[in-house]
Each structure stands twice: as structure tokens, then as C-alpha cells.
C-alpha positions as CSV (number, residue, x, y, z in Angstrom):
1,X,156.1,135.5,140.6
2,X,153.1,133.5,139.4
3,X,149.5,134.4,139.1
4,X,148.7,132.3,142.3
5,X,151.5,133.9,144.7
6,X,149.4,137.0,144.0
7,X,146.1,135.9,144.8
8,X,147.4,134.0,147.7
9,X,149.7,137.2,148.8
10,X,146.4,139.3,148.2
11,X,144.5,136.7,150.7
12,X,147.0,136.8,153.3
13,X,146.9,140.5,153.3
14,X,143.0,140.9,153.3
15,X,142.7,138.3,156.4
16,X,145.5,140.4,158.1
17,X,143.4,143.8,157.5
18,X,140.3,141.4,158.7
19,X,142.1,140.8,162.1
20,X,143.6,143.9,162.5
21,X,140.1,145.1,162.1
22,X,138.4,142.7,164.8
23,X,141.8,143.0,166.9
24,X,141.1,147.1,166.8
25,X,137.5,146.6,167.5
26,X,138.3,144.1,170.8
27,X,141.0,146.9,172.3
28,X,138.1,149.7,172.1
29,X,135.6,147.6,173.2
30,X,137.9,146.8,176.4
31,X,139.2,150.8,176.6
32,X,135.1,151.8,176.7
33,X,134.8,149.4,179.3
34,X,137.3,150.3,181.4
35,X,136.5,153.7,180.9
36,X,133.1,153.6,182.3
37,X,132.1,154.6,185.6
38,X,129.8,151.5,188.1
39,X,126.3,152.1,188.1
40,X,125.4,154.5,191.2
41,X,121.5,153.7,192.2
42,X,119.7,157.3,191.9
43,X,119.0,159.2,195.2
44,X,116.1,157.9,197.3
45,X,113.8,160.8,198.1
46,X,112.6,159.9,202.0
47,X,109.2,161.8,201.3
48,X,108.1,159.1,198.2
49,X,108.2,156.2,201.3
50,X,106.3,155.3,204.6
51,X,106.9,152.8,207.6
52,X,105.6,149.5,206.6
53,X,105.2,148.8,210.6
54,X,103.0,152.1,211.3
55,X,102.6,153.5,208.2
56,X,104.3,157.3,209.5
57,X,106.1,159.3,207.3
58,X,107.9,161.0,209.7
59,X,111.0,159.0,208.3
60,X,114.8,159.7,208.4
61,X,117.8,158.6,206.5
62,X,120.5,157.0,208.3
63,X,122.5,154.9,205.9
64,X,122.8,155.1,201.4
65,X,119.3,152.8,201.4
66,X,118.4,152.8,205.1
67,X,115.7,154.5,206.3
68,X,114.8,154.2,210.2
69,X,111.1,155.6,211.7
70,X,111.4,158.6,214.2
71,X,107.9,157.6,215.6
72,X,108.3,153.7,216.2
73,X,111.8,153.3,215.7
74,X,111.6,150.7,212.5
75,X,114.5,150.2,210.5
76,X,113.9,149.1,206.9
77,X,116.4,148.9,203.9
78,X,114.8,150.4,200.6
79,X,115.7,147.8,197.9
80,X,117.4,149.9,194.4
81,X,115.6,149.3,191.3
82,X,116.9,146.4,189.0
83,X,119.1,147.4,186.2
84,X,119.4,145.4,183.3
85,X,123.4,144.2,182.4
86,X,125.2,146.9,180.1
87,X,126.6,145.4,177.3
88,X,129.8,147.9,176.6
89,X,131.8,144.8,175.2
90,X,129.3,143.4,172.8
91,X,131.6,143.6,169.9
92,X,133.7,140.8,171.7
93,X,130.7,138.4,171.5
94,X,130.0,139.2,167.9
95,X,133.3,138.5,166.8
96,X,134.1,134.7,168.8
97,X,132.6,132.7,165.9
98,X,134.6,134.0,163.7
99,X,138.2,134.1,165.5
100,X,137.1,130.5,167.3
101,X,138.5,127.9,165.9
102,X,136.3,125.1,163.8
103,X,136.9,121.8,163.6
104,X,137.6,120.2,160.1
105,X,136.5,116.6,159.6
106,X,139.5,114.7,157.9
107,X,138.5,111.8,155.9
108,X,141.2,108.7,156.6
């Protein structure tokens, strides 16, 4: 064996620990995200709200986010707060440049 079929063994195997490393990385990313439970708006308390018809807080609950008015009967939807995206997979989107493929330029 030659001095270059050691460096070039020694290359191989450092680029197959680098993708076993980003390979690893990708399977936890997609285990955490599986794993995770779907966001669940938090509880609407019916006393924090009044009827936007007549203004009564004599309110009840009669669906998850809808509210209807005991005095003139309204039925109004209380709209959940936003929620920014949770990024569980962002390892995945670190790692495409580097695993994508990139075009070399041949010369003719």
C-alpha cells in the first residue's frame, strides 16, 4: 500500500463518519418530530369576553371556541391566538446544502 491509498482510505472513511453523522442527525430530527404532540390552543376563559352584539357577559360555551349569548342569543366563534411554525426538524434544513448535489462546470 502506497502513501496515497492511505490518505484516500483516510478520506473515504472521514466522509463516511460525516454522513453517518448528518444521516444520525436526520433520523432524530424525524423521531422528535414524530414524537411530538399537535399544538392544543389554551382554554378560553368565558369571563375574559363579552357579546359584540349587546355587549352582556352573561355568556355560555357551547362548542371548543364557540360562545353563544344567554341574553340575545348571539353566536360568535372566539378566533385562537396565532402560533408561530415549530421548527423540530431544523437540522434537515441545515444539512441540504451540504448533501445536495452541485453542479461541476466541465471544460470541453
Amino acid at each position: 500500500m502506497g502513501f496515497e491509498s492511505i490518505i484516500v482510505t483516510a478520506i473515504l472513511i472521514i466522509i463516511l463518519l460525516i454522513f453517518a453523522f448528518m444521516l444520525l442527525i436526520i433520523a432524530l430530527s424525524i423521531f422528535r418530530w414524530l414524537k411530538t404532540s399537535s399544538y392544543q390552543p389554551p382554554a378560553i376563559k368565558i369571563e375574559d369576553y363579552t357579546c359584540p352584539k349587546c355587549g352582556s357577559k352573561d355568556l355560555e360555551l357551547i362548542g371548543s371556541r364557540t360562545i353563544r349569548c344567554k341574553k340575545c342569543g348571539t353566536i360568535f366563534t372566539i378566533q385562537p391566538e396565532t402560533v408561530e411554525a415549530r421548527w423540530i426538524m431544523w437540522p434537515v434544513f441545515w444539512w441540504i446544502p451540504i448533501i445536495w448535489p452541485v453542479p461541476v462546470k466541465k471544460e470541453a
